[in-house]
C-alpha positions as CSV (number, residue, x, y, z in Angstrom):
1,X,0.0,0.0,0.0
2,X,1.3,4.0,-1.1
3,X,0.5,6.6,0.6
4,X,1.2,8.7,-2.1
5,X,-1.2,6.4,-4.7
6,X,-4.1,7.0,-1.7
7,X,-3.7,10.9,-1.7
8,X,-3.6,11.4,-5.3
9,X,-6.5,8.8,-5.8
10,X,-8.5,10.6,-3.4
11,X,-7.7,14.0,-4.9
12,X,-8.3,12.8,-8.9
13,X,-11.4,11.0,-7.7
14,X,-13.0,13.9,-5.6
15,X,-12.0,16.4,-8.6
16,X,-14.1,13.8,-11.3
17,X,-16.8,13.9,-8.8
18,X,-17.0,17.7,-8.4
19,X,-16.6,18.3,-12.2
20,X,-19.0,15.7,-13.5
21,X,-22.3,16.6,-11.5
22,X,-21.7,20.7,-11.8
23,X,-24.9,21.5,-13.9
24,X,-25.2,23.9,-16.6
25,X,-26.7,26.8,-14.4
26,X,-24.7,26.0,-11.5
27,X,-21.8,28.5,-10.5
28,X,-19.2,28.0,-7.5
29,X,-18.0,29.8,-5.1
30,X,-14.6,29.6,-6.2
31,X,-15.5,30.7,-9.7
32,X,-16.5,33.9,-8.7
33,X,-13.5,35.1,-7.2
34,X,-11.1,34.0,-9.6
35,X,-10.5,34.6,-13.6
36,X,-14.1,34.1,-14.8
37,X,-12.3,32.8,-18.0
38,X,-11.4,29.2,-15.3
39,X,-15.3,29.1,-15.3
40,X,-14.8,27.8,-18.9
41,X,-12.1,26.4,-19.4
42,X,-13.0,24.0,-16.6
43,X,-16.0,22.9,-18.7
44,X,-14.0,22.5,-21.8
45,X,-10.8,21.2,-20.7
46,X,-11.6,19.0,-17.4
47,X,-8.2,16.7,-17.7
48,X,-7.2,20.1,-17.1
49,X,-9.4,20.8,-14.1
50,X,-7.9,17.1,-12.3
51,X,-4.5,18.1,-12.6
52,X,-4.6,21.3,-10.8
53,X,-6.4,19.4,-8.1
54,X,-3.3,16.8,-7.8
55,X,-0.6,19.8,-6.9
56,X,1.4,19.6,-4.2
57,X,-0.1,22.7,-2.5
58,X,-3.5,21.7,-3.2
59,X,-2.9,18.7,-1.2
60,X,-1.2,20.1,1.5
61,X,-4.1,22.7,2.2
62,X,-6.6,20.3,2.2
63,X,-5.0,18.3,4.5
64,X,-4.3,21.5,7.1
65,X,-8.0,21.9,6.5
66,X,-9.2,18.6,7.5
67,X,-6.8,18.4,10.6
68,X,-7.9,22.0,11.3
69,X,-11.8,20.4,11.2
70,X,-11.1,18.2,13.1
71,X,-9.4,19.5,16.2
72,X,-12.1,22.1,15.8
73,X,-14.5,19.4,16.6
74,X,-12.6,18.3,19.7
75,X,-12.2,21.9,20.8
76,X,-15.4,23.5,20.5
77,X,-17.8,20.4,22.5
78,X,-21.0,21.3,23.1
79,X,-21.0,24.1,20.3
80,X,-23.1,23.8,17.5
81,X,-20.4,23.1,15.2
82,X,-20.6,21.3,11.5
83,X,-17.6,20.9,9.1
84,X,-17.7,20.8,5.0
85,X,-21.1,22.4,4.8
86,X,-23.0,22.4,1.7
87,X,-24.8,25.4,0.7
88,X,-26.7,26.7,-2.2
89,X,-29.1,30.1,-2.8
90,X,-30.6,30.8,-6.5
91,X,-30.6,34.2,-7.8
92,X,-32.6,35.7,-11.1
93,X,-30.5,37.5,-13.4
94,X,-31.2,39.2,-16.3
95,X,-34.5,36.7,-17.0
96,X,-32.0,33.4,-15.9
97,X,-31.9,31.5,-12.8
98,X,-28.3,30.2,-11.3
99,X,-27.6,28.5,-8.7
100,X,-24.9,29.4,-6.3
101,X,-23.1,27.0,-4.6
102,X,-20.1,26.0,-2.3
103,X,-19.1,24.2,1.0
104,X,-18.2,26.2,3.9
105,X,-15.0,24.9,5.9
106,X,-17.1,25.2,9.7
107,X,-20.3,26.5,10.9
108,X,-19.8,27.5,14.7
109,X,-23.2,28.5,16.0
110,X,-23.9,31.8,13.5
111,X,-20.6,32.2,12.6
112,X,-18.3,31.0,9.4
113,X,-14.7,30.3,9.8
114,X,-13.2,29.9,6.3
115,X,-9.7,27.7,6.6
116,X,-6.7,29.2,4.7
117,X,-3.0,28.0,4.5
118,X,-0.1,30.2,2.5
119,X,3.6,30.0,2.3
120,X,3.7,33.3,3.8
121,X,1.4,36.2,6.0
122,X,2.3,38.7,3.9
123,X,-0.6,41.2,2.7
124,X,-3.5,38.9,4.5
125,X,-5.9,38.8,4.4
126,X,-5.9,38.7,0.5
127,X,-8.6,40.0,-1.3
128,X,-9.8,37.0,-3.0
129,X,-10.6,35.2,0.4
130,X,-12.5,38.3,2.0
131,X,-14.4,38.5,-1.2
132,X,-15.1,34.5,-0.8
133,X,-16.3,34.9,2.8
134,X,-18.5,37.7,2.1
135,X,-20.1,35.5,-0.7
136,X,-20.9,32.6,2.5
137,X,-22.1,35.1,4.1
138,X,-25.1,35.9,1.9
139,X,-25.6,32.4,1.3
140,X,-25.8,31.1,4.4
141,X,-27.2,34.3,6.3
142,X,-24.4,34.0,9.1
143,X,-23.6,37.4,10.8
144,X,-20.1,37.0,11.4
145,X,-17.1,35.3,9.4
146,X,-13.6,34.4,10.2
147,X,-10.4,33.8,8.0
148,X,-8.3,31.8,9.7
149,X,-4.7,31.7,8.4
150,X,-2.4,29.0,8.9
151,X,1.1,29.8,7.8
152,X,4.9,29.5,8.4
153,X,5.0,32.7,10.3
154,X,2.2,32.8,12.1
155,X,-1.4,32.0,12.7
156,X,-4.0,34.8,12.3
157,X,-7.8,35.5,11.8
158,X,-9.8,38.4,10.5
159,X,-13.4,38.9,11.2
160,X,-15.3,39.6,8.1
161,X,-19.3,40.9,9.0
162,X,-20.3,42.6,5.8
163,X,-22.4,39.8,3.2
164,X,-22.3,40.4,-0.3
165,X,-25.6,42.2,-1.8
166,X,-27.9,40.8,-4.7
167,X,-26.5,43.6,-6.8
168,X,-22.6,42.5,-6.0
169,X,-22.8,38.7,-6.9
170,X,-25.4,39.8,-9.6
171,X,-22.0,41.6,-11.1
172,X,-20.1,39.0,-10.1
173,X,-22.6,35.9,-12.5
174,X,-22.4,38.7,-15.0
175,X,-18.2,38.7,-15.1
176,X,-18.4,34.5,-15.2
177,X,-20.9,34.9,-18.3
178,X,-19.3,37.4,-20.4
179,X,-15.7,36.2,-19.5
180,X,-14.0,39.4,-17.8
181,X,-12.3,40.8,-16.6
182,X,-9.8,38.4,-17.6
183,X,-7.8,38.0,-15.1
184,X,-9.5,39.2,-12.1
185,X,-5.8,39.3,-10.5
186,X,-2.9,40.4,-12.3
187,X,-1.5,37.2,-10.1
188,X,-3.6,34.5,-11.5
189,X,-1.9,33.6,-14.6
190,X,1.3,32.4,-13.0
191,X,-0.7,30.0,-11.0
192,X,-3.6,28.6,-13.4
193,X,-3.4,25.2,-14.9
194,X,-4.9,26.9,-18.4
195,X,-2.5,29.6,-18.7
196,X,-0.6,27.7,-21.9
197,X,-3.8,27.9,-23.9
198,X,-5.6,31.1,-22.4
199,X,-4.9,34.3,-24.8
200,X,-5.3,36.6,-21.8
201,X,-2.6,35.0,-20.4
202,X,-0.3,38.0,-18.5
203,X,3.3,37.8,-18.3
């Protein structure tokens, strides 16, 4: 038995999963905070898709963030605590229904704590993940969100309050359906797994 062939099994098989029951109108989380230009490429080019999900650093993180569930579990008895939550909401827009989904790290009573791990604490919290907790926020209705940072430096959270309004994610469907801006973050190309066929691609 490998270890290895288990974790990258598990990773390819969860990534086939995820890709292969995403409906038409169905938009992620994470595809409205990053290059809405991902949103198709992961439709046309899933091999694509399953080898970003096999990285390294994509394993790592989701290992910190099932430890980090799970001692969360052991610390917090008797709260009203749930890990890996699915949530959805549906919004109209522009005569067409979506649905908008993702899966929440924890729920502690009314409160969201999003899971991050980085290399480094510099300039967190970053940009993408406050705009990703403020979109669980208006899904779920939860008052209060944390980002919780686990890095080589140091471990921090920030306390985002402020859900995203119809109008905002509204613009945000919009950007996924007409494909920009493209990138969102001039820091995205040097980390996407369809940057040697995208023509945005920035240097």
């Amino acid at each position: 038995m490998s270890f290895v062939d288990l974790l990258y099994r598990w990773r390819i098989n969860e990534s086939k999963e995820r890709i292969e029951r995403k409906q038409d109108n169905e938009i992620y989380v994470t595809d409205l905070i990053y290059c809405p230009l991902k949103y198709r490429y992961q439709k046309m080019y899933k091999e694509l898709s399953i080898v970003a999900s096999v990285s390294p650093t994509t394993i790592m993180g989701e290992l910190i963030h099932i430890g980090m569930e799970k001692l969360a579990s052991d610390l917090l008895k008797g709260k009203n605590i749930m890990s890996e939550v699915e949530v959805e909401r549906k919004i109209n827009i522009d005569g067409k229904e979506y649905v908008i989904k993702g899966r929440a790290d924890l729920i502690v009573d009314n409160n969201i704590i999003e899971i991050k791990s980085s290399r480094s604490d510099t300039n967190i919290p970053h940009e993408h993940h406050i705009l990703q907790l403020r979109i669980y926020l208006w899904l779920t209705g939860c008052k209060r969100g944390l980002l919780l940072y686990i890095t080589s430096n140091r471990i921090a959270e920030y306390e985002i309050i402020e859900p995203l309004s119809d109008g905002e994610i509204s613009d945000l469907v919009r950007s996924i359906t007409s494909g920009e801006p493209a990138p969102r973050y001039q820091w995205e190309c040097s980390y996407c797994s369809y940057a040697l066929i995208c023509p945005k691609k920035r240097t």
